[in-house]
N, C-alpha and C positions, 0 to 999 in steps of 0.2 A: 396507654396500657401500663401497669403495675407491674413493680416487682413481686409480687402475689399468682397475680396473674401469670406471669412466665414461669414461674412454678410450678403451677398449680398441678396438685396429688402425688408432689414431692417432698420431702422432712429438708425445711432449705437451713437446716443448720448441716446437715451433712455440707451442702455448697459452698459453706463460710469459709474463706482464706485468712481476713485479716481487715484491717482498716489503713484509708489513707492518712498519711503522716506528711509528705511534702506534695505541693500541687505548683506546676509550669504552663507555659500556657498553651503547649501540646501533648505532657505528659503527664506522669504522677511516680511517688514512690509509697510502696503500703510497707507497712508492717504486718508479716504476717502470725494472727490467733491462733491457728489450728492447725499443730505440728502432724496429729495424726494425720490430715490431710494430704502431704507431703513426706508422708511414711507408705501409705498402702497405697502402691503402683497396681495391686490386681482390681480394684473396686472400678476404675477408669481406661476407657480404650486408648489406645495408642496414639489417636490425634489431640486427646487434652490431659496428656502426663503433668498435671502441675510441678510435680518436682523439674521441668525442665521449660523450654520457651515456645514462641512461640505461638501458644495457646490463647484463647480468648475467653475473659473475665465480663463478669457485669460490676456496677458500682453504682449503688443505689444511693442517688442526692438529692437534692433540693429542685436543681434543674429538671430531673427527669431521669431515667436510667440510662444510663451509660455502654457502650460496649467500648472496651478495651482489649489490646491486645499482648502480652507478654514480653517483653524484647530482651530484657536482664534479669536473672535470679540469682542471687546471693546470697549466701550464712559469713554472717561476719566473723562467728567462733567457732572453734573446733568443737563446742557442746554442740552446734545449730546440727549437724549429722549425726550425734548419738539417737540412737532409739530411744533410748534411755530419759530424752529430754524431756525438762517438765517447764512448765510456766516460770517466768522469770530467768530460766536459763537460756532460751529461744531466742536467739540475737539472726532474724530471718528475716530480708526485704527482696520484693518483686519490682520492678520497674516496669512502668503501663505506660500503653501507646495510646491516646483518647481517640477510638476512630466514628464515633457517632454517640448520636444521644433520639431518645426516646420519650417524648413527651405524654401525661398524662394521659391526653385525648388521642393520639396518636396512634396508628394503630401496625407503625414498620417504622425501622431506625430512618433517621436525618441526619443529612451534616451538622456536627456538632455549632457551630460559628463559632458566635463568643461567648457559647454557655461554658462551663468552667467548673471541673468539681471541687468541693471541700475537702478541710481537713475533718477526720475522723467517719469520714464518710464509708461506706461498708461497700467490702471487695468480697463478691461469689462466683465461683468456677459457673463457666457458663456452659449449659449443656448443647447437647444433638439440639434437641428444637430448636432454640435460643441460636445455633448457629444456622437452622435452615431460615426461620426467621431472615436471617442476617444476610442471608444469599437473595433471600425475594425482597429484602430492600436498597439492592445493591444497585438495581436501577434505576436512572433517570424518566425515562420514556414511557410511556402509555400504559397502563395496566390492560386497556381491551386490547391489545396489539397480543398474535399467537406468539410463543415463542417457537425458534428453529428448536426440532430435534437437540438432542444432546451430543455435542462434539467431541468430550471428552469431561477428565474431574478435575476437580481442586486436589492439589496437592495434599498428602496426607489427609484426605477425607475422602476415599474411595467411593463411598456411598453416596457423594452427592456431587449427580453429575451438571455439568455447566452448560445451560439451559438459557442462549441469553436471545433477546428481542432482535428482528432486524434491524431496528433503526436502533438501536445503543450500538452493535458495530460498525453502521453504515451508515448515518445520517452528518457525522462530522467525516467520513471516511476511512478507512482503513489500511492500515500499511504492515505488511509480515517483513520483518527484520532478521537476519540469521549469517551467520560464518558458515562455507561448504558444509554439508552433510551434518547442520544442527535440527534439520526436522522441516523447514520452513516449507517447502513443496509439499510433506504431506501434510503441515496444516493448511497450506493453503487448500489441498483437496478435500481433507474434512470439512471444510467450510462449505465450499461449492458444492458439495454431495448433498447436505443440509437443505441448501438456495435449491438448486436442480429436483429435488426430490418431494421439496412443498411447492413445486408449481412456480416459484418466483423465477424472473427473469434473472437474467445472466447473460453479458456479451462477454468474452473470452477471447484474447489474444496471446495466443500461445508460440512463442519464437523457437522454441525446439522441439515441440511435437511430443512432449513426454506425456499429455494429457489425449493423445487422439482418440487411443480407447477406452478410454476412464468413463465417457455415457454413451449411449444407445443412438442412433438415430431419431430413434422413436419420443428422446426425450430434446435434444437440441440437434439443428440444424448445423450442420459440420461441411465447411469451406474453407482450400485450398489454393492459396494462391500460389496462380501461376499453372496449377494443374489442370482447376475444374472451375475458378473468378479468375477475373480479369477485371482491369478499369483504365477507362479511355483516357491517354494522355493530354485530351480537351480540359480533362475536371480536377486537371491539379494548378494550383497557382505557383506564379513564380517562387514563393519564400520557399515550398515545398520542393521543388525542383530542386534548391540551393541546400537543404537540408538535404536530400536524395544523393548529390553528384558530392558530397559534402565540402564543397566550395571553400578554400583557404582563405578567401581575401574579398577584398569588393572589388578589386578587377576583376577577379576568376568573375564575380555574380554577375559581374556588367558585360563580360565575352558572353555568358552564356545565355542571359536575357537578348542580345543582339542577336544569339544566333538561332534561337526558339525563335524570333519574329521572324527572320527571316526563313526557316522552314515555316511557318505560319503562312506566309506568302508566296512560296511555292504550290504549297497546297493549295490555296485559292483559289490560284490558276490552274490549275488541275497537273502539276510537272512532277512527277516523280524522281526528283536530281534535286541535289544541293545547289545552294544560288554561290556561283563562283562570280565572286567581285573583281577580282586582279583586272584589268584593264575596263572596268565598267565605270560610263559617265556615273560620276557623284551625282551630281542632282537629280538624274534618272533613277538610282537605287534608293535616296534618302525618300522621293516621291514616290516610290514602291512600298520600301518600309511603311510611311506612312498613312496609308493606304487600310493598313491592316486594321481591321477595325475590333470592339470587344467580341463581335458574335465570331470573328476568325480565329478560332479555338485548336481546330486538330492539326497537327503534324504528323509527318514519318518521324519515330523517336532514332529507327535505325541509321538515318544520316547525319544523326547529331556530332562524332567525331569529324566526322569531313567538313561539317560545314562548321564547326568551331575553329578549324585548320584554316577556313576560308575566308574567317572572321579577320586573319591576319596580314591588314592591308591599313595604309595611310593615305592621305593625300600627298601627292606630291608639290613640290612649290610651282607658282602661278609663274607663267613664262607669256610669251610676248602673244603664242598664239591659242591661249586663253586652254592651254589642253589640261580640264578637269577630269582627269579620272586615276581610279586607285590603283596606286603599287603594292609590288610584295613588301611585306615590311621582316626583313630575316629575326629584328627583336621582338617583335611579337610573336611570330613562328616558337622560336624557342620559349618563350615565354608559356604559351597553349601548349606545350607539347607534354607537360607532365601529367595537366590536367586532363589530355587526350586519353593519355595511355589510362588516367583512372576512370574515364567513362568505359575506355574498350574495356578496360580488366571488368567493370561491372556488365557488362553487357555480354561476358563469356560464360555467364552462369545462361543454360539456356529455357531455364524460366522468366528468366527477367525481360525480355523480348514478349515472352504469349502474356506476362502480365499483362503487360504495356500495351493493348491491343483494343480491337472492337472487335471479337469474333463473338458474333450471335451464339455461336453453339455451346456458348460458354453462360455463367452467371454473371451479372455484372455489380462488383462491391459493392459499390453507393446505394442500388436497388434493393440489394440484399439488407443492408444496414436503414435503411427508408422504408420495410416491411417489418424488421423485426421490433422497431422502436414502437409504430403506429399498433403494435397487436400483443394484445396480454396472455400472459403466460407461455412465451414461444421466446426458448433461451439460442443463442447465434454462437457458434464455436468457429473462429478464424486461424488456423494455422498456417505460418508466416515461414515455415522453416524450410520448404523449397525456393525458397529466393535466395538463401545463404546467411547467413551471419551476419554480414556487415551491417555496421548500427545504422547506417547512411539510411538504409531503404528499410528497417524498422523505425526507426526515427519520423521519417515523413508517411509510412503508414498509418501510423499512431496518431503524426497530427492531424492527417485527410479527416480520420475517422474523428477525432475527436472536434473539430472546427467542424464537420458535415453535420454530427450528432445535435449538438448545438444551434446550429440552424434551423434545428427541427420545434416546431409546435406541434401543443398536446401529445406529449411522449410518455409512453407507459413505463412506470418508473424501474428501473433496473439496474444493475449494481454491475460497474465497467471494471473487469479484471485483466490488470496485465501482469504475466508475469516476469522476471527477470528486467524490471524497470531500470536496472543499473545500465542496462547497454543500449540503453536509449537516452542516456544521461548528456553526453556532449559528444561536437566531432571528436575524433582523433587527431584531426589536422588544424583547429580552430579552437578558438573559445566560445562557439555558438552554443546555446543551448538548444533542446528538441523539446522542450516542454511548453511552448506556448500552446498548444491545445489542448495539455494536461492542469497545464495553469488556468485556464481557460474555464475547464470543468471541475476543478477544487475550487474556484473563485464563485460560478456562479451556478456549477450544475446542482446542487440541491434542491434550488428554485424551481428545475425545470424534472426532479427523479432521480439526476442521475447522481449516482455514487461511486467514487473510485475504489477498487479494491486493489493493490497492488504487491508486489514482493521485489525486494532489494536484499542484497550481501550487504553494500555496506550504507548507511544514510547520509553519509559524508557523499556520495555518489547522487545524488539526486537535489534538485535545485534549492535552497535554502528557500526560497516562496512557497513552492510546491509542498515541502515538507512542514513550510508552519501553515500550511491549510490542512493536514492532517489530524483530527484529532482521536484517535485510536490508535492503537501500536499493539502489534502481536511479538514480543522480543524473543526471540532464543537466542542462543550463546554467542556472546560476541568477547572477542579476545583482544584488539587494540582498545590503547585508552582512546584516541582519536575519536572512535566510534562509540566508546563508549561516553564520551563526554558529548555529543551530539544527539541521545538519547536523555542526558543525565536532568533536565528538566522537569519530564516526561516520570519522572520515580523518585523514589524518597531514599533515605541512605543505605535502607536494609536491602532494598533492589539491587541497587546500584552496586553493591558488592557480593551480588547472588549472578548480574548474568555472566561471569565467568564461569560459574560452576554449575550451570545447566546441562543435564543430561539432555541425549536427543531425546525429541521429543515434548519437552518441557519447557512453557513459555510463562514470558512476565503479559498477562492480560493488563494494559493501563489506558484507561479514558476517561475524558470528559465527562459522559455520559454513566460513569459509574461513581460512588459511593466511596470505592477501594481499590486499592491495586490489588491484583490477585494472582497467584501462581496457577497454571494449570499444565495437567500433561492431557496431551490430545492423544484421541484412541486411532489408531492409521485405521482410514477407508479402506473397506474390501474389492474397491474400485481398479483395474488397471492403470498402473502408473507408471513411465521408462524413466526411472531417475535411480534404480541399484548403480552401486559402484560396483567394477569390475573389480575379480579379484586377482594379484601378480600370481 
């Protein structure tokens, strides 16, 4: 395409700015020809004021046509502001950002590469088309691919709203980045409104229930743990258990794998009591234990304190009439004892008990999440928030589900939202992480559909793997340098000292999968949402 062409049955000297004078080998500096230009502010709308930044130019070269973008405007002289000014007085340069180029046969901007423009090369205000253009070559991804609905606009260009592909969000995955109350929940639900409302699937893992009635029944399936699911303590494995109870140490891990096998082995036998070892033959219990074989799966979860209590025995030393069997050991006693009191304190929320269950009359997770994968266009809403808060038991619900999902063949492809990922980031008692099933599915779920969509406070909070498998970032306002230097990759300099100054609502759009970084404000869903602050 021409610079002709992107005109066409417009007078393109009206357009003319000026010519390049210096060329970099991501910028330019013009000189600019045509002072009237940069006199009459009423001839031009508010998003391409040449006399100010900003704005986007063309630069018509040898390579192909150019779009640039504004970043510095300058009068060297105090003539360069008189009205009055005439040729040879006009001491005026623009400074250009190269963000694409446009070749002959072409027929939507590219990455520029190493094309490179000239000196005396010709700079024109670039118009509305010329920038809508600019928007439909912003993507990577598929041209037959529908786009979502309109989420919200570009910044200073009200009129054109942002319109972008599933897969330019979702196919390196997705992450919404924000400081309290910068907007991040409700872009996250603009998004989802978009997914939910053209039929695409959506699994939803919501820890505090602010989205329960944001959709219908009628449009996703909506489960309650703990209220109305359940899932049988046979289907979780031990690393999950350890995440769950959030285990301090590898002794905590090794009491409490001893003592799951051992309820394992009561159940067997059909005994409803914890297995008290204090004066029982050793070699009778370790032939017990061993016993237990992979398909001996269920236990009582409710004896799990007593029998980690019970766990707290030794051998005693060998004496003359060969008497093997275990003593109380009082330093292992106190040893379990803290770890005790953190299963009871979990096991006093009284969801956490009916979770943990086999009651038929209930849903069971696993089944639940084993239908919604195998069937298209049937989105699955899990809230987690009657099990309580602690990350322990968000933590290993996130990996069940994410290591289950995984497991799955021919899975209908759909985009796994969690929100407030930050509090699933590590124990509070450990340096464990909770991401091996999240790493799991940034590593290899695209392969198989899946896509993460996630929302974090701060990126410093989330496992440095995890977050360089992300390539899309939704930014609103973030206020420590920490964090901001964690993003600082991810944007170019003028970002990079924009996300302080984000209103809510207003985010830095930056991917792989796009062209440019891009400013937008999201329009809030008409959706139910519980995320108002209260007011003192």
């Amino acid at each position: 395409m021409t610079l002709e062409t992107l005109y066409k049955g417009k007078k393109l000297q009206d357009y003319y700015i000026g010519k390049v004078t210096q060329v970099y080998r991501s910028n330019c500096i013009a000189k600019v020809d045509n002072p009237p230009l940069m006199l009459d502010r009423s001839k031009y709308n508010v998003s391409s004021l040449p006399n100010t930044i900003n704005y986007y130019v063309v630069v018509d070269s040898t390579a192909g046509v150019f779009l640039g973008e504004v970043f510095e405007n300058k009068a060297s002289t105090k003539k360069a502001v008189l009205e009055n000014a005439v040729d040879g007085d006009y001491d005026h340069d623009i400074c250009i950002d190269t963000i694409a180029v446009m070749t002959p046969e072409a027929k939507k901007f590219e990455l520029a590469g190493f094309k490179t423009l000239g000196i005396t090369d010709k700079v024109y205000l670039a118009t509305d088309e010329i920038y809508e253009l600019f928007l439909r070559s912003l993507e990577f991804s598929r041209d037959d691919e529908e786009s979502l609905p309109s989420f919200g606009y570009f910044l200073n260009r009200k009129q054109a709203g942002v319109s972008l592909r599933p897969s330019t969000l979702f196919n390196r995955h997705l992450m919404c980045i924000g400081a309290t109350n910068s907007g991040k929940s409700t872009t996250a639900l603009a998004i989802l409104d978009k997914l939910i409302s053209t039929k695409r699937k959506a699994l939803i893992i919501d820890p505090t229930g602010e989205y329960r009635d944001a959709f219908s029944s009628d449009e996703i399936t909506k489960l309650t743990l703990g209220v109305d699911t359940t899932i049988s303590p046979s289907k979780i494995r031990m690393e999950q258990w350890e995440k769950l109870f959030e285990t301090e140490s590898s002794s905590q891990g090794a009491v409490l794998s001893e003592a799951i096998t051992s309820l394992r082995f009561m159940k067997k036998i059909g005994d409803d009591s914890y297995y008290f070892k204090v004066g029982a033959n050793i070699d009778e219990v370790q032939e017990n234990l061993a016993s237990v074989s992979k398909d001996d799966t269920d236990f009582n979860i409710e004896l799990l304190p007593e029998q980690i209590q019970a766990e707290s025995v030794c051998e005693p030393d060998r004496d003359n009439n060969y008497n093997f069997r275990y003593r109380y050991d009082s330093l292992k006693a106190n040893s379990n004892a803290s770890f005790v009191q953190k299963i009871q304190y979990q096991m006093t929320n009284t969801r956490f008990l009916t979770f943990f269950s086999n009651d038929p009359s209930m849903y069971n997770l696993l089944d639940a999440i084993d239908d919604f994968v195998h069937l298209p266009e049937v989105s699955l809403y899990i809230d987690t928030s009657s099990l309580g808060a602690a990350e322990g038991i968000g933590g290993m619900v996130i990996d069940l589900v994410s290591n289950f999902v995984m497991a799955q063949d021919n899975i209908c492809p759909f985009v796994f939202f969690i929100d407030e990922v930050h509090r699933y980031a590590k124990s509070r008692y450990s340096d464990k992480e909770f991401h091996g099933g999240l790493t799991l599915i940034a590593r290899e779920g695209r392969r198989k559909g899946v896509f993460l969509y996630l929302t974090s406070q701060n990126p410093k909070d989330v496992s440095p793997v995890l977050f360089g498998q992300i390539g899309t970032l939704l930014i609103h306002r973030l206020m420590l340098n920490d964090e901001i230097q964690a993003v600082a990759s991810h944007l170019d300099d003028y970002a990079i000292k924009h996300v302080r100054k984000l209103n809510q609502g207003e985010v830095i759009l930056t991917s792989v999968n796009l062209l440019h970084n891009t400013f937008i404000h999201v329009n809030k869903s008409e959706r139910t949402q519980y995320n108002d602050t209260p007011l003192l």
